[in-house]
Every structure is written in structure tokens, then in C-alpha cells.
N, CA, C and O atoms as a Tripos MOL2 file, in Angstrom:
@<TRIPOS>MOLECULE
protein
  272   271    68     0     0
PROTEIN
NO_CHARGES

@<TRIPOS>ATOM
      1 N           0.8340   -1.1770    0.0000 N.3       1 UNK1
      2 CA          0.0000    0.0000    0.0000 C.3       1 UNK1
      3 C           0.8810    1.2430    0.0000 C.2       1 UNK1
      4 O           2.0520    1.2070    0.3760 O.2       1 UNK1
      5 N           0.3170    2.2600   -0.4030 N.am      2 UNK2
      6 CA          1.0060    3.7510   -0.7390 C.3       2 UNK2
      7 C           1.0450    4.3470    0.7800 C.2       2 UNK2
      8 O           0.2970    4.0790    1.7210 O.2       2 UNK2
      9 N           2.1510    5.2360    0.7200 N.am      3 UNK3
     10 CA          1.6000    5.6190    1.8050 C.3       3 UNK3
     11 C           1.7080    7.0060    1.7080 C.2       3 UNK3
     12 O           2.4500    7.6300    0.9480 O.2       3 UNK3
     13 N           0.5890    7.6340    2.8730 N.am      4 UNK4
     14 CA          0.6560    9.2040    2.4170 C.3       4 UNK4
     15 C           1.3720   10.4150    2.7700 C.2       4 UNK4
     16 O           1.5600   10.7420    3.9410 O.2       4 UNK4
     17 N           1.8690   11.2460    1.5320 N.am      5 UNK5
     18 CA          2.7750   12.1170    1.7590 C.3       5 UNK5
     19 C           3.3290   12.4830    3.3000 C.2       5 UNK5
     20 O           2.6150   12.1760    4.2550 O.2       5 UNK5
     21 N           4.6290   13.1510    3.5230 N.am      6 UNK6
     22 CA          4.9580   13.0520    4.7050 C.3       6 UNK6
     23 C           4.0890   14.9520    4.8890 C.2       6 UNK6
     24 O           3.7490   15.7550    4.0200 O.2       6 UNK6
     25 N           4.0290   15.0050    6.2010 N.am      7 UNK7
     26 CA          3.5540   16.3410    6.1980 C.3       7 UNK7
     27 C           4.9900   17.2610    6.3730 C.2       7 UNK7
     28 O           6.1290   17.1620    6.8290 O.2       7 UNK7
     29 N           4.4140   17.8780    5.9260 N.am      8 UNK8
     30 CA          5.5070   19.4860    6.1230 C.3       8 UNK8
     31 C           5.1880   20.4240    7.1060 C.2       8 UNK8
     32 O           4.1170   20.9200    7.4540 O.2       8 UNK8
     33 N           6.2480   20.5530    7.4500 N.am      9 UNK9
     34 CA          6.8200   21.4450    8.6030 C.3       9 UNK9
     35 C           6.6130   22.9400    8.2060 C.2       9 UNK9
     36 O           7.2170   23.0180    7.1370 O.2       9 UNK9
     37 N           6.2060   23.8970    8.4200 N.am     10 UNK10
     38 CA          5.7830   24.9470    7.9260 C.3      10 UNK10
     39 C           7.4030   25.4640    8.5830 C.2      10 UNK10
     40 O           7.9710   24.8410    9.4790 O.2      10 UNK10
     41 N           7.9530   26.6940    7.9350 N.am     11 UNK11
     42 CA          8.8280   27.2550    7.8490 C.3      11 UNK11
     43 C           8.6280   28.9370    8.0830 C.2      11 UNK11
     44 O           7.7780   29.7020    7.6270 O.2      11 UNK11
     45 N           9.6520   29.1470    8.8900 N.am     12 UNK12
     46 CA          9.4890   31.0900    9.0800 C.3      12 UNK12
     47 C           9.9420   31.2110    7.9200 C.2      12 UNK12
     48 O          11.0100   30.6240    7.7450 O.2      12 UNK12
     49 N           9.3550   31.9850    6.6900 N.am     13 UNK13
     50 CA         10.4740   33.3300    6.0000 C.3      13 UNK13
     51 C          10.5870   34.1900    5.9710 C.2      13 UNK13
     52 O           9.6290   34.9610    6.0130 O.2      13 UNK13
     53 N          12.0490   34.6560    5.8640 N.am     14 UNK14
     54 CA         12.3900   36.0750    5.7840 C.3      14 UNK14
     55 C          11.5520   36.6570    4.1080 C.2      14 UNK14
     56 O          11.6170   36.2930    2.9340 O.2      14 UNK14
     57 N          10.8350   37.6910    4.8550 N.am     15 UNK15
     58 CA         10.6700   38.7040    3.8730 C.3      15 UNK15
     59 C          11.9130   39.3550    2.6240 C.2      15 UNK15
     60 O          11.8870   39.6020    1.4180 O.2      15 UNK15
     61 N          12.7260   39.4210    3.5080 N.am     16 UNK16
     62 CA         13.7000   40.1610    3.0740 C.3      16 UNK16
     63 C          14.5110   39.3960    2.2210 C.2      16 UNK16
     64 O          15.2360   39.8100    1.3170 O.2      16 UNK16
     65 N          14.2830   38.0110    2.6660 N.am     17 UNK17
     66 CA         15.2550   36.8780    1.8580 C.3      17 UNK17
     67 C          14.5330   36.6690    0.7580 C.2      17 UNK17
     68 O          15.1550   36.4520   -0.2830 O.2      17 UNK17
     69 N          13.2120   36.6830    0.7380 N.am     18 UNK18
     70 CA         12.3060   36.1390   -0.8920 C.3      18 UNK18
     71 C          12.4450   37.7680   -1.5550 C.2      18 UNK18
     72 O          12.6590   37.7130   -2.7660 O.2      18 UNK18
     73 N          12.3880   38.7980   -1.1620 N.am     19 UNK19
     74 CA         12.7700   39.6310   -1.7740 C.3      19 UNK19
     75 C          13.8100   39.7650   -2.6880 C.2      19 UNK19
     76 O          13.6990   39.8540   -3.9100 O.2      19 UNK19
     77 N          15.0630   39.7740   -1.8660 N.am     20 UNK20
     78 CA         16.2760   39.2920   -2.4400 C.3      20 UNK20
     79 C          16.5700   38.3390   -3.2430 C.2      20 UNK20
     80 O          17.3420   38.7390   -4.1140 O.2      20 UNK20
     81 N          16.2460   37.0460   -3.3590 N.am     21 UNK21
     82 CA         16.0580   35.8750   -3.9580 C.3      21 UNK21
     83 C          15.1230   36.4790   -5.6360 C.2      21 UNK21
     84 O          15.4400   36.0730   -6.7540 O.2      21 UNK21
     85 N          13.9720   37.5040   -5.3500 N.am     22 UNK22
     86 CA         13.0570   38.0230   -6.5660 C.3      22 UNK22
     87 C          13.8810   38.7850   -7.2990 C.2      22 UNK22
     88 O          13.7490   38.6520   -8.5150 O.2      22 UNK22
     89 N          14.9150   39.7510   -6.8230 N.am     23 UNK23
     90 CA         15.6820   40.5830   -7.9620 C.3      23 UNK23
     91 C          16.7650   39.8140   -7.8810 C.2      23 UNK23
     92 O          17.7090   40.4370   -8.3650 O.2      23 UNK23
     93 N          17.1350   38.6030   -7.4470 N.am     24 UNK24
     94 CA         17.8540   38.0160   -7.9030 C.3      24 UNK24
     95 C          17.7220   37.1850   -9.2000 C.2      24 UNK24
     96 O          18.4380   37.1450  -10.2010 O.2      24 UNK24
     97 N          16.9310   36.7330   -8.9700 N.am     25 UNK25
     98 CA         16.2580   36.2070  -11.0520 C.3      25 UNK25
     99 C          15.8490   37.2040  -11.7470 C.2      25 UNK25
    100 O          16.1980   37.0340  -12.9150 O.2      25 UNK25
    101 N          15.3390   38.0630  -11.6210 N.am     26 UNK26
    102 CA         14.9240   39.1480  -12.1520 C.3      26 UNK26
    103 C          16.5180   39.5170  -12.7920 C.2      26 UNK26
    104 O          16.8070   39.4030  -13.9830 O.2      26 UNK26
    105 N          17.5650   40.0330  -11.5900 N.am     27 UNK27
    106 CA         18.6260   40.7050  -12.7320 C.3      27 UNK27
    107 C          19.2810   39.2640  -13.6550 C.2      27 UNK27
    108 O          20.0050   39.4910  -14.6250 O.2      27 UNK27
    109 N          19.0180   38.0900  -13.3310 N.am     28 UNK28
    110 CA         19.3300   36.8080  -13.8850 C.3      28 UNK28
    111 C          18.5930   37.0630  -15.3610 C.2      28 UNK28
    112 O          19.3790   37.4900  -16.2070 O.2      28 UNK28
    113 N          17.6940   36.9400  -15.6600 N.am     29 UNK29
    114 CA         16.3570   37.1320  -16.4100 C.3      29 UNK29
    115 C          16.7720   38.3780  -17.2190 C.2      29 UNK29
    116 O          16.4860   38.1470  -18.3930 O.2      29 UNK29
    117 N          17.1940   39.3140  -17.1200 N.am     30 UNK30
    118 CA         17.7930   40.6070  -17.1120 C.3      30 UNK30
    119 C          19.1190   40.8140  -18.6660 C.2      30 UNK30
    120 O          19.0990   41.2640  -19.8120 O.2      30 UNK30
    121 N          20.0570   40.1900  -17.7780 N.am     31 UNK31
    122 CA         21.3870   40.1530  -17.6870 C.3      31 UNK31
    123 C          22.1210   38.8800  -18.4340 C.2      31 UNK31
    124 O          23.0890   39.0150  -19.1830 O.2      31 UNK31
    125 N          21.5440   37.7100  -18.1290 N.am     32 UNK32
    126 CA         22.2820   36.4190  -18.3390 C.3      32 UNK32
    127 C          21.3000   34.9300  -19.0670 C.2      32 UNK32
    128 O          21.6480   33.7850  -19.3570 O.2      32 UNK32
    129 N          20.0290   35.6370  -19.1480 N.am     33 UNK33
    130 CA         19.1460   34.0270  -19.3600 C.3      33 UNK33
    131 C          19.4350   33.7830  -20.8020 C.2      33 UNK33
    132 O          18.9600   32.6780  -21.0640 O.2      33 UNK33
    133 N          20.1280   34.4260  -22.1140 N.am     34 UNK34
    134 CA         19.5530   33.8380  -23.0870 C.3      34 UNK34
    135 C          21.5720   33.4640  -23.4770 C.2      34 UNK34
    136 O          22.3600   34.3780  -23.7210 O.2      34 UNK34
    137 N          22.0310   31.7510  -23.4260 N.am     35 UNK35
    138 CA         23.5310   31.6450  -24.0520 C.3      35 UNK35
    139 C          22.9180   31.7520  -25.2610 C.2      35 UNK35
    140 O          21.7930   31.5930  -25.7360 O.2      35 UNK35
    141 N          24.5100   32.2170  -25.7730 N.am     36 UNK36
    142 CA         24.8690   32.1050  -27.3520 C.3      36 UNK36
    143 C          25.4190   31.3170  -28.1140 C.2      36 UNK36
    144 O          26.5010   31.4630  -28.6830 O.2      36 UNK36
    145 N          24.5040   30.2080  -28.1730 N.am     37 UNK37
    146 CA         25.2510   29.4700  -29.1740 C.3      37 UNK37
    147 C          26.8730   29.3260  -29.0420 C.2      37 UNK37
    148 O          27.3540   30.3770  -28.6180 O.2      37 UNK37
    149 N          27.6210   28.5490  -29.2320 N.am     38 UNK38
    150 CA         29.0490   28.5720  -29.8390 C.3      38 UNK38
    151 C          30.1740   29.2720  -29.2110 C.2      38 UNK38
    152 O          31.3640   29.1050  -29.4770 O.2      38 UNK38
    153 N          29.5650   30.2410  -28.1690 N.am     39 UNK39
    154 CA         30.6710   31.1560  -27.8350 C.3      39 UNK39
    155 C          29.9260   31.1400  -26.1110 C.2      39 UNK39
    156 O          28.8310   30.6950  -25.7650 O.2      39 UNK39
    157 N          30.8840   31.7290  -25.3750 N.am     40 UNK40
    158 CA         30.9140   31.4990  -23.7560 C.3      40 UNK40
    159 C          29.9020   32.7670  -23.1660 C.2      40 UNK40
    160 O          29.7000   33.0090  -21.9760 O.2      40 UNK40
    161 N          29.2700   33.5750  -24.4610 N.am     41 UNK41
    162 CA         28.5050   34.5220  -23.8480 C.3      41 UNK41
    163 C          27.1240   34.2020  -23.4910 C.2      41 UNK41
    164 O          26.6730   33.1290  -23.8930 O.2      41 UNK41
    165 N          26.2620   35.1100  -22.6730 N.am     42 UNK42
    166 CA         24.7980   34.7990  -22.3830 C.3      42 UNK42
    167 C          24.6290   36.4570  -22.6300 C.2      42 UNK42
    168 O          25.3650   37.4310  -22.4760 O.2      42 UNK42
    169 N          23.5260   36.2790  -23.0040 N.am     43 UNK43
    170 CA         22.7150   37.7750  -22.9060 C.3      43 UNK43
    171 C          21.4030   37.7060  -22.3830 C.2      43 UNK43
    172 O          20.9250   36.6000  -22.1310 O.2      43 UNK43
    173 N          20.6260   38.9570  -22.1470 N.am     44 UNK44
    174 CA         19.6810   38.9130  -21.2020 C.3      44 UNK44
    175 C          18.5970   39.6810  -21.8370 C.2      44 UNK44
    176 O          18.9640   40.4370  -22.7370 O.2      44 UNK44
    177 N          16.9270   39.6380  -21.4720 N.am     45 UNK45
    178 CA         16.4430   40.3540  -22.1250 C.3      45 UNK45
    179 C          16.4740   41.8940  -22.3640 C.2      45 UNK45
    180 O          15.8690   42.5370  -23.2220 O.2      45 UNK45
    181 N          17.4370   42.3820  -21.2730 N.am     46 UNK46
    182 CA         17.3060   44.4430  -21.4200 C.3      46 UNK46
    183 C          17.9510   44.7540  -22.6410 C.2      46 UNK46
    184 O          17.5240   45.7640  -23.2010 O.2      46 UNK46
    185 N          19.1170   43.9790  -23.3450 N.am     47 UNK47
    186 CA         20.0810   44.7790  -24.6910 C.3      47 UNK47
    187 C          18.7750   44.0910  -25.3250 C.2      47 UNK47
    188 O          18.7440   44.8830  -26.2670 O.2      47 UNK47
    189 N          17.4360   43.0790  -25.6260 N.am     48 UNK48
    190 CA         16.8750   43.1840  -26.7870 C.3      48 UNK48
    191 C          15.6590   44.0460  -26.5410 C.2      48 UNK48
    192 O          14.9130   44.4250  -27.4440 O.2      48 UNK48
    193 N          15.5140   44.3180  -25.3130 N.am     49 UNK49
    194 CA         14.2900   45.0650  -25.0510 C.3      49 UNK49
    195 C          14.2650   46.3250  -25.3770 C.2      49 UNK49
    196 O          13.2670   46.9910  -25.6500 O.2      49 UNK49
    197 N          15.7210   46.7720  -25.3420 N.am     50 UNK50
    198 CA         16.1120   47.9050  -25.4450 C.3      50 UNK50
    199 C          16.5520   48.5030  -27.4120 C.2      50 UNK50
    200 O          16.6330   49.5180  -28.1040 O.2      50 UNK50
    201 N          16.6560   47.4880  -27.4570 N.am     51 UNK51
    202 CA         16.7580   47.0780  -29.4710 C.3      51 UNK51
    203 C          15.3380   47.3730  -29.9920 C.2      51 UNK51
    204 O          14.9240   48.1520  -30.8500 O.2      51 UNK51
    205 N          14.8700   46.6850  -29.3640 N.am     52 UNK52
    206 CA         12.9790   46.9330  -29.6680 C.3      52 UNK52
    207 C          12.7760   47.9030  -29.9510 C.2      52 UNK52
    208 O          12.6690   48.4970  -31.0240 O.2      52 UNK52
    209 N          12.6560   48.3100  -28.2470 N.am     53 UNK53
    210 CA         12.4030   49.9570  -28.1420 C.3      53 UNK53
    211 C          12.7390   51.5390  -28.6440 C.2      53 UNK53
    212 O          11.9890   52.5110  -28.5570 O.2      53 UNK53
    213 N          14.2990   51.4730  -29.2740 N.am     54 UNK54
    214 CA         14.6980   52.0140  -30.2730 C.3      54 UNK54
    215 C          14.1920   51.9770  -31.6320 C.2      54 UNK54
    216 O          14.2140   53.0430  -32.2470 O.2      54 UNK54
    217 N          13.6930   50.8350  -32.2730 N.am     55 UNK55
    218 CA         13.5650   50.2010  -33.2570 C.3      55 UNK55
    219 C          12.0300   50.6040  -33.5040 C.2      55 UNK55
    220 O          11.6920   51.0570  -34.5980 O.2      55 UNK55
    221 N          11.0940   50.4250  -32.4410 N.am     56 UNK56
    222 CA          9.7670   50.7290  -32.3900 C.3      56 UNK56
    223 C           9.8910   52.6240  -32.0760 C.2      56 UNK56
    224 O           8.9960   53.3890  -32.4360 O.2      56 UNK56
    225 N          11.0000   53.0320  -31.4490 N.am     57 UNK57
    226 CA         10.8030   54.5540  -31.6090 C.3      57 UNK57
    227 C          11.2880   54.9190  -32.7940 C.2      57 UNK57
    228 O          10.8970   56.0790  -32.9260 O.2      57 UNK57
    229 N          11.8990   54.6260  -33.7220 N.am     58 UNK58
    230 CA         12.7800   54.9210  -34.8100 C.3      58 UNK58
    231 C          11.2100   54.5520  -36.0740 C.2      58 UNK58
    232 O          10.8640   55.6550  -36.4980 O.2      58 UNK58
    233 N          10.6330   53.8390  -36.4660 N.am     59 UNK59
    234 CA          9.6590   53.4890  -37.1900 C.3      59 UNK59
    235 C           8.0390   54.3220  -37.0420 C.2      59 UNK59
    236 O           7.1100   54.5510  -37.8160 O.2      59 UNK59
    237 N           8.3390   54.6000  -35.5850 N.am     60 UNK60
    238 CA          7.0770   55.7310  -35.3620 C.3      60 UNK60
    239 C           7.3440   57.3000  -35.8490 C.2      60 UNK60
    240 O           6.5850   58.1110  -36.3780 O.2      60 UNK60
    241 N           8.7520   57.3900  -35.4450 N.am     61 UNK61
    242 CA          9.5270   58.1810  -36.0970 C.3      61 UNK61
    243 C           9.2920   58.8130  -37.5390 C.2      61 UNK61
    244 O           9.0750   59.9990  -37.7870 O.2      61 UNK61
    245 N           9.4080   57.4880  -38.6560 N.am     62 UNK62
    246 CA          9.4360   57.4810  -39.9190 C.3      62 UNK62
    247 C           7.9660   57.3940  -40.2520 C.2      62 UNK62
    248 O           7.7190   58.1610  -41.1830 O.2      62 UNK62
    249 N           7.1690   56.9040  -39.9370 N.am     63 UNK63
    250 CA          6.0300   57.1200  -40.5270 C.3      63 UNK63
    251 C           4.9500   58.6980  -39.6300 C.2      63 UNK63
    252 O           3.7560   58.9700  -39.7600 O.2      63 UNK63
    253 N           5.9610   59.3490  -38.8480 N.am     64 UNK64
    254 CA          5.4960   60.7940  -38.7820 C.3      64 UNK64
    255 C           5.5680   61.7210  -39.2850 C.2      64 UNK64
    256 O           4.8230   62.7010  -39.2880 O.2      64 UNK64
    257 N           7.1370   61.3630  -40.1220 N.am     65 UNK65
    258 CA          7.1860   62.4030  -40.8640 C.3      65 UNK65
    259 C           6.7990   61.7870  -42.3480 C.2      65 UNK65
    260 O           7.1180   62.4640  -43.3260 O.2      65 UNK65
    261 N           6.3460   60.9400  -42.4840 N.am     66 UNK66
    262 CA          5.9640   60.3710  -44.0630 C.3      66 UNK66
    263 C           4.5540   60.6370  -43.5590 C.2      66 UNK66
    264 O           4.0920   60.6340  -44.7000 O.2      66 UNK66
    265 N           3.5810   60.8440  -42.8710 N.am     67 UNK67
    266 CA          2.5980   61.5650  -43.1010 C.3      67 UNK67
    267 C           2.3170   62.6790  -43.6010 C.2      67 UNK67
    268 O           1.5130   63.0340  -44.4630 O.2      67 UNK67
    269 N           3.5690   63.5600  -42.5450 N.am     68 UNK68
    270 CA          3.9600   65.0050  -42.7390 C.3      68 UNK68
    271 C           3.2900   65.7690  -43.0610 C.2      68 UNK68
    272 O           3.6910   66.9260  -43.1950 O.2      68 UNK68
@<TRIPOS>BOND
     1     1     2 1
     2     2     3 1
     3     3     4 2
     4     3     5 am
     5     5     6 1
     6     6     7 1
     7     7     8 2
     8     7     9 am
     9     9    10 1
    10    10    11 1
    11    11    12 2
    12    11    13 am
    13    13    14 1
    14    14    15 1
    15    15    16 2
    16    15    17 am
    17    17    18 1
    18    18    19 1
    19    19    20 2
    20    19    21 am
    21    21    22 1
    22    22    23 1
    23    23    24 2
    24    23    25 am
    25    25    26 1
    26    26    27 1
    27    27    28 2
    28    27    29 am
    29    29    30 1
    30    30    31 1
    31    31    32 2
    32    31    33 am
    33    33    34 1
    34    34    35 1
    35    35    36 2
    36    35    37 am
    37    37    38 1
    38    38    39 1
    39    39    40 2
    40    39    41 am
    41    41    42 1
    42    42    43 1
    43    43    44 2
    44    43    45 am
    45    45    46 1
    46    46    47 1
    47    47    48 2
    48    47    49 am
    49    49    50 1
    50    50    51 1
    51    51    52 2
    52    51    53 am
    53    53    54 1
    54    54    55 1
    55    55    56 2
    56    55    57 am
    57    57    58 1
    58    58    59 1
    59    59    60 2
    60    59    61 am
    61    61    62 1
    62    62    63 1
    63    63    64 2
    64    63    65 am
    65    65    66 1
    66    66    67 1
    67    67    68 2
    68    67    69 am
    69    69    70 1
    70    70    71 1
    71    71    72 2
    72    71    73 am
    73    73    74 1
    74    74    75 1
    75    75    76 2
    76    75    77 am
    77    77    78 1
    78    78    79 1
    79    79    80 2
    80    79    81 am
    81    81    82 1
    82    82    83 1
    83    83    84 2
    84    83    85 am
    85    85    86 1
    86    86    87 1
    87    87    88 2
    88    87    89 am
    89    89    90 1
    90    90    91 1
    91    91    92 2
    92    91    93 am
    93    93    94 1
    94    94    95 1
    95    95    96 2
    96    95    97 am
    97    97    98 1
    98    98    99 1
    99    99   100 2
   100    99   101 am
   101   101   102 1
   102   102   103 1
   103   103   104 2
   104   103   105 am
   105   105   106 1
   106   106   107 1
   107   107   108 2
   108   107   109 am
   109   109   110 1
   110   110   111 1
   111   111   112 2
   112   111   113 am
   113   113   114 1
   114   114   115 1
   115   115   116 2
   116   115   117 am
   117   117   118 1
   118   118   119 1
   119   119   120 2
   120   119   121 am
   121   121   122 1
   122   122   123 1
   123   123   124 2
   124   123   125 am
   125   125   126 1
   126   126   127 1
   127   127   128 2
   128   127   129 am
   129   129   130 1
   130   130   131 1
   131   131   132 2
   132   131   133 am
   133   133   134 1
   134   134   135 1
   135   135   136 2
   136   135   137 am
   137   137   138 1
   138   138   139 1
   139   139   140 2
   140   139   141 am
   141   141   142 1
   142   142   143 1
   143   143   144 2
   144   143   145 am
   145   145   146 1
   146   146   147 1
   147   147   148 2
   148   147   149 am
   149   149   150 1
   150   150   151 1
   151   151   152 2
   152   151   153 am
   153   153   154 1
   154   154   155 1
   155   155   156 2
   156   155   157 am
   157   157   158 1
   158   158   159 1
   159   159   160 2
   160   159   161 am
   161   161   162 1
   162   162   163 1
   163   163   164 2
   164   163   165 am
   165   165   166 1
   166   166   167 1
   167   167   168 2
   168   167   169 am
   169   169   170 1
   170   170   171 1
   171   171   172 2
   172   171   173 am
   173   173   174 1
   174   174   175 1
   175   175   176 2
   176   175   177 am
   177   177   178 1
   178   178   179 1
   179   179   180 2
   180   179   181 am
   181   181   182 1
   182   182   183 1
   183   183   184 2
   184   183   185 am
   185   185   186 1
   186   186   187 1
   187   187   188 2
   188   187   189 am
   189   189   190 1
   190   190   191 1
   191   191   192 2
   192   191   193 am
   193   193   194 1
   194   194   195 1
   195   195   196 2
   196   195   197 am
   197   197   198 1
   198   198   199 1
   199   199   200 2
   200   199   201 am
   201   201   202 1
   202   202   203 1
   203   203   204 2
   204   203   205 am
   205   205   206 1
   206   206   207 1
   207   207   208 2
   208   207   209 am
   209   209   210 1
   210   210   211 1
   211   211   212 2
   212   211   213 am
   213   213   214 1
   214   214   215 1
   215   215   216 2
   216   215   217 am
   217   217   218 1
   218   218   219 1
   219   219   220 2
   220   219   221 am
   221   221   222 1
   222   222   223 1
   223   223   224 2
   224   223   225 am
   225   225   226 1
   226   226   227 1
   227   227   228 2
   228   227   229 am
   229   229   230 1
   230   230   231 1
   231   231   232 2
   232   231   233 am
   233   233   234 1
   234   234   235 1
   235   235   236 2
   236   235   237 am
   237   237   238 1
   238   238   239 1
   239   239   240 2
   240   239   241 am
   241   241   242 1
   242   242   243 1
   243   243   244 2
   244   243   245 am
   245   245   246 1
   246   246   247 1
   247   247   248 2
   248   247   249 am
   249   249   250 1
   250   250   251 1
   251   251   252 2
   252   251   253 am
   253   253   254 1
   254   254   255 1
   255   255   256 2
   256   255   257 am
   257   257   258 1
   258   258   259 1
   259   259   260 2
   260   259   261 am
   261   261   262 1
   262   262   263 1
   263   263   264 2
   264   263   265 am
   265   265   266 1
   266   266   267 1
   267   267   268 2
   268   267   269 am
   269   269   270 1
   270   270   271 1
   271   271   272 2
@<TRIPOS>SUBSTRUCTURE
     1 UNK1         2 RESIDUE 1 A UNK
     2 UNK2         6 RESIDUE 1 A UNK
     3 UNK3        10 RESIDUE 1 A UNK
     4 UNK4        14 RESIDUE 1 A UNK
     5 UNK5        18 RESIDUE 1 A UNK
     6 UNK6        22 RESIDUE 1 A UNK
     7 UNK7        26 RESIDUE 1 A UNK
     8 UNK8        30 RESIDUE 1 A UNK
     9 UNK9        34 RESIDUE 1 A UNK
    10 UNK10       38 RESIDUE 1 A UNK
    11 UNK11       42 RESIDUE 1 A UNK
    12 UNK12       46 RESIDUE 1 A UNK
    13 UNK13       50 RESIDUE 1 A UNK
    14 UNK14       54 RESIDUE 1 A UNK
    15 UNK15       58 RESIDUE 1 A UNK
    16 UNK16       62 RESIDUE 1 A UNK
    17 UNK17       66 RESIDUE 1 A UNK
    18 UNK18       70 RESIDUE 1 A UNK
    19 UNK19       74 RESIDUE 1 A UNK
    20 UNK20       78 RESIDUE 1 A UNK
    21 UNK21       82 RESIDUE 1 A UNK
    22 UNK22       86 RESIDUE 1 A UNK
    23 UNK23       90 RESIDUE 1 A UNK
    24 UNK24       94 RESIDUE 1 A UNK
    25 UNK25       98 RESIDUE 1 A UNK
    26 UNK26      102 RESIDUE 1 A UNK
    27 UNK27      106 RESIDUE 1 A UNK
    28 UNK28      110 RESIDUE 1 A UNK
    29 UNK29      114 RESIDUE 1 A UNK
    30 UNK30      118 RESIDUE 1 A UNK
    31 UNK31      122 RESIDUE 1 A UNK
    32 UNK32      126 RESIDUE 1 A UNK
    33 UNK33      130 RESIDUE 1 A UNK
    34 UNK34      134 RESIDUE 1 A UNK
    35 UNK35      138 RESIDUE 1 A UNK
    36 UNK36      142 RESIDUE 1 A UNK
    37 UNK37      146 RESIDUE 1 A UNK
    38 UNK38      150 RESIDUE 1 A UNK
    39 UNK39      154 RESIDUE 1 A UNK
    40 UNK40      158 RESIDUE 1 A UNK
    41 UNK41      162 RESIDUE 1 A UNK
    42 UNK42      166 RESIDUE 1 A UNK
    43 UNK43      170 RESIDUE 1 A UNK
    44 UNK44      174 RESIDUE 1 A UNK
    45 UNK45      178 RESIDUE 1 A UNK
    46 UNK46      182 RESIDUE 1 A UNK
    47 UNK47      186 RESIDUE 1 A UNK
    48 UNK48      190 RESIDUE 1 A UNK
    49 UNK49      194 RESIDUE 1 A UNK
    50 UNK50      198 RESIDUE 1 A UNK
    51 UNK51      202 RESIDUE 1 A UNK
    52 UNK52      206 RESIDUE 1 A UNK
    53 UNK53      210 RESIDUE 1 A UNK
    54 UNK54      214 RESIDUE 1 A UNK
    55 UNK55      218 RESIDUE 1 A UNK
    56 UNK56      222 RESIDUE 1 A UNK
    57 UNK57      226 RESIDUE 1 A UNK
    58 UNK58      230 RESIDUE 1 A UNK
    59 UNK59      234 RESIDUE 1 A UNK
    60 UNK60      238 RESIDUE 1 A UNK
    61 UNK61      242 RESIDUE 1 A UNK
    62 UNK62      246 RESIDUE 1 A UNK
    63 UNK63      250 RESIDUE 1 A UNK
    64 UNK64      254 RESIDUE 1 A UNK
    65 UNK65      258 RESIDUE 1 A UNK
    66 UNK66      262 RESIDUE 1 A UNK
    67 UNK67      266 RESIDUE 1 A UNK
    68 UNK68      270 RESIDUE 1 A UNK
């Protein structure tokens, strides 16, 4: 027969530690989540977010003044 799960012990946490632990993936997520292929680098989503965002201001750009 199975037997049933063991119970868990409920645990204090620090606030301050799951905080810390949250901008810790966050600058992970950031900074380092996406390797590159072939070479020892990782990049993160802010240099493409930030590509975007240029890219999407640069095109709003061009079709303001091609209304003109």
C-alpha cells in the first residue's frame, strides 16, 4: 500500500530573503538568461528590449514624418 505524503513542517520566512532571492532572477532574467550558441557569452532580455524599443521609436519616427 502507498503511503501518504509526509507532512511538512511549515517554515518562518524572511521577507527580506524572498525579496532578495526576486531581484535576484529578475537581474538573472535581465542580464544572463539567453547563451549564445558557440561562444561562452549569455545575454539577457534588457540589450533586446532595449533594441525593440529604439527600433519601435525609430519606425514611429518614420512614418510621422511620411505623413507630414
Amino acid at each position: 500500500m502507498s503511503q501518504p505524503p509526509p507532512k511538512r513542517v511549515p517554515s518562518v520566512v524572511n521577507p527580506r530573503h524572498t525579496s532578495l532571492q526576486r531581484l535576484r532572477q529578475l537581474s538573472h532574467v535581465l542580464d544572463n538568461a539567453i547563451p549564445i550558441p558557440g561562444t561562452g557569452y549569455r545575454i539577457g532580455l534588457d540589450p533586446i528590449l532595449g533594441v525593440t524599443w529604439c527600433w519601435r521609436y525609430g519606425c514611429r519616427s518614420a512614418i510621422g514624418l511620411h505623413r507630414g
